[in-house]
Every structure is written in C-alpha cells, then in structure tokens.
N, C-alpha and C positions, 0 to 999 in steps of 0.2 A: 581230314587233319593229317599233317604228315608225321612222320614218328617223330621228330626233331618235336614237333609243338606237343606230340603227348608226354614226352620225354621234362620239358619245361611244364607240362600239367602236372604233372604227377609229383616232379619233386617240388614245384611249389604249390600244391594243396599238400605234402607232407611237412614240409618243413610249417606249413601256418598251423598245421593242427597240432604239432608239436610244440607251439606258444604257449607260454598262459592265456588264461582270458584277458587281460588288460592289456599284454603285446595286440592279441589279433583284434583288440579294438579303433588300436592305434593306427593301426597297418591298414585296417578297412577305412579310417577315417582320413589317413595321410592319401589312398590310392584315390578315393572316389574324393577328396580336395582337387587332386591333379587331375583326373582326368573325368570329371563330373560332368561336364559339358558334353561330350562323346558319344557315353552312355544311350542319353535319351533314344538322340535316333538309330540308334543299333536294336537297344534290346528293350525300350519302351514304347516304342512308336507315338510318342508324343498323348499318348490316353493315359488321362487319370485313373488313377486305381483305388476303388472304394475301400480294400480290403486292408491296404497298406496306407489309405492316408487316414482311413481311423484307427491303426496303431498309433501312427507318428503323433495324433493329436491327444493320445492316449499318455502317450510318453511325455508329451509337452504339458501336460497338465500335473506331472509329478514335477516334488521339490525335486534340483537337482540333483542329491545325493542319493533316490532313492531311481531317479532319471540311468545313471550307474548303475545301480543294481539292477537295472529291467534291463537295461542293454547285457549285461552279465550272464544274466539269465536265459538269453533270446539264444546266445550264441552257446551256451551251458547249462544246459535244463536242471545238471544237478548241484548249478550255485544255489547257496543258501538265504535263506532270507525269503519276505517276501513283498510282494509287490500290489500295485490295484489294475496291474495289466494280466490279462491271460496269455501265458506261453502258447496253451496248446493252440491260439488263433492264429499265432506266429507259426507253430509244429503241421498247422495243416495246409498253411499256403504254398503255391506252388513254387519253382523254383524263379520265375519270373514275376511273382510276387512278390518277392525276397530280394530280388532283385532293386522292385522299384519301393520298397519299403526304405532301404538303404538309401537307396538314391533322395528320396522326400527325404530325409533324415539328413542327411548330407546336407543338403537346400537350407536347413533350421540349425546348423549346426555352432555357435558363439551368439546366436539370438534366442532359439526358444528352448534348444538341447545342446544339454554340457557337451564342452569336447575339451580338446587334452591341451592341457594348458601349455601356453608359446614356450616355455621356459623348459617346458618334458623334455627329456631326450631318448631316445625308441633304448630298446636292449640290444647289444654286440646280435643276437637272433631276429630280432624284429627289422633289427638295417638288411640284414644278409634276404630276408623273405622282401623287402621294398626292394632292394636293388635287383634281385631275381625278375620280379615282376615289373622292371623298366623295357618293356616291351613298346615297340610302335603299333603292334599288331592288338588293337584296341577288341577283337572278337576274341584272342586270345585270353584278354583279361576278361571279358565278359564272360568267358565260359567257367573260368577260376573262381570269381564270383559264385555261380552257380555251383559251382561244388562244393562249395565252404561254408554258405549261408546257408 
C-alpha cells in the first residue's frame, strides 16, 4: 500500500467511527448499494459462507424494527436493547466474514432487511465519509470494510 492509500485509510476509517450508529449504517448500506457487484470477486471469491448467511437469515426473521436494532448492535456492542440474534457470533467472525455478511445483507436489503428509507438524507458527516470513500480503487474499499466491520 502506498502512503497516499494508508493516508485515505486512516482518515476514512476515522471520520466513519466518529459517526453515530445510524450515519455508519447508511454509509455501509449507500457503499456496498454502489459498488456490491465488485466485492464478490475481490474479497469473497464467489463461496458461500455458512457463518454469515445464518446471521443474515437470523436477521431476516426479525420484525423490522427490531431488524434495526440488531444491525445497531453488530456495529455497537454497547447499544441497548435486545435482540434474538447473538452479537458475540458476529464479535467472533473473522474479518472476511464480516465482510460477506454485509455483502449477503446488502443482497436482501428493501426485500427481507429494512434499509434506509428513499426519502433519508445522510448527515452534513455521513456525505463527507461517502464522498471520501469515492474511490476506483475497489481493494481500497475492501480493505476500509475490513477495518470498520
């Protein structure tokens, strides 16, 4: 990596953790809207993954307001509330599990999992971290990913 790209890692995994939780929900659902296709063959190699598709069916079997609060939780262990998914199966996947968790999630997202409704508009912070992250350099963002999830 050259410093320029840790230089764009660093202050965008800083400015996304400086989010609230519902900005960097947006953020994660607006990047991996745009550039979901990409993904797969970079950082999934096209194999299902057992570990994240029985989250995502976990998550899809919640009414959607509590669908919210589990996504909440996955990315803020110390939101409150509770839920019928386990965090900590989320807290011990690995970083490319996380990866394709999102990505499956992505896949279901205005059919079987809530997403942010057409009419939201991100926060004055939550635009500044998407338009950061308009990168061509799709390994780029795969690696941001992995830092943040």
């Amino acid at each position: 990596m050259t410093s320029t790209n840790v230089n764009f890692l660093e202050q965008s995994v800083s400015k996304f953790q400086s989010l609230n939780i519902d900005d960097r929900l947006t953020v994660l659902e607006l990047l991996y809207t745009e550039i979901g296709d990409a993904i797969p063959a970079i950082a999934l190699n096209d194999v299902p993954n057992q570990k994240s598709a029985t989250l995502v069916a976990q998550i899809q079997n919640l009414p959607q307001a509590e669908q919210l609060l589990a996504l909440r939780q996955l990315l803020n262990p110390d939101e409150v509330g509770e839920t019928a998914i386990l965090t900590q199966e989320y807290a011990s996947m690995s970083a490319d599990d996380k990866l394709a968790f999102w990505y499956q999630l992505a896949q279901n997202l205005k059919t079987s999992i809530i997403a942010v409704p057409n009419d939201y508009i991100p926060s004055e912070e939550a635009t500044e971290v998407i338009d950061l992250l308009h990168t061509p350099n799709i390994e780029d963002l795969v690696t941001f990913f992995k830092r943040v999830l």
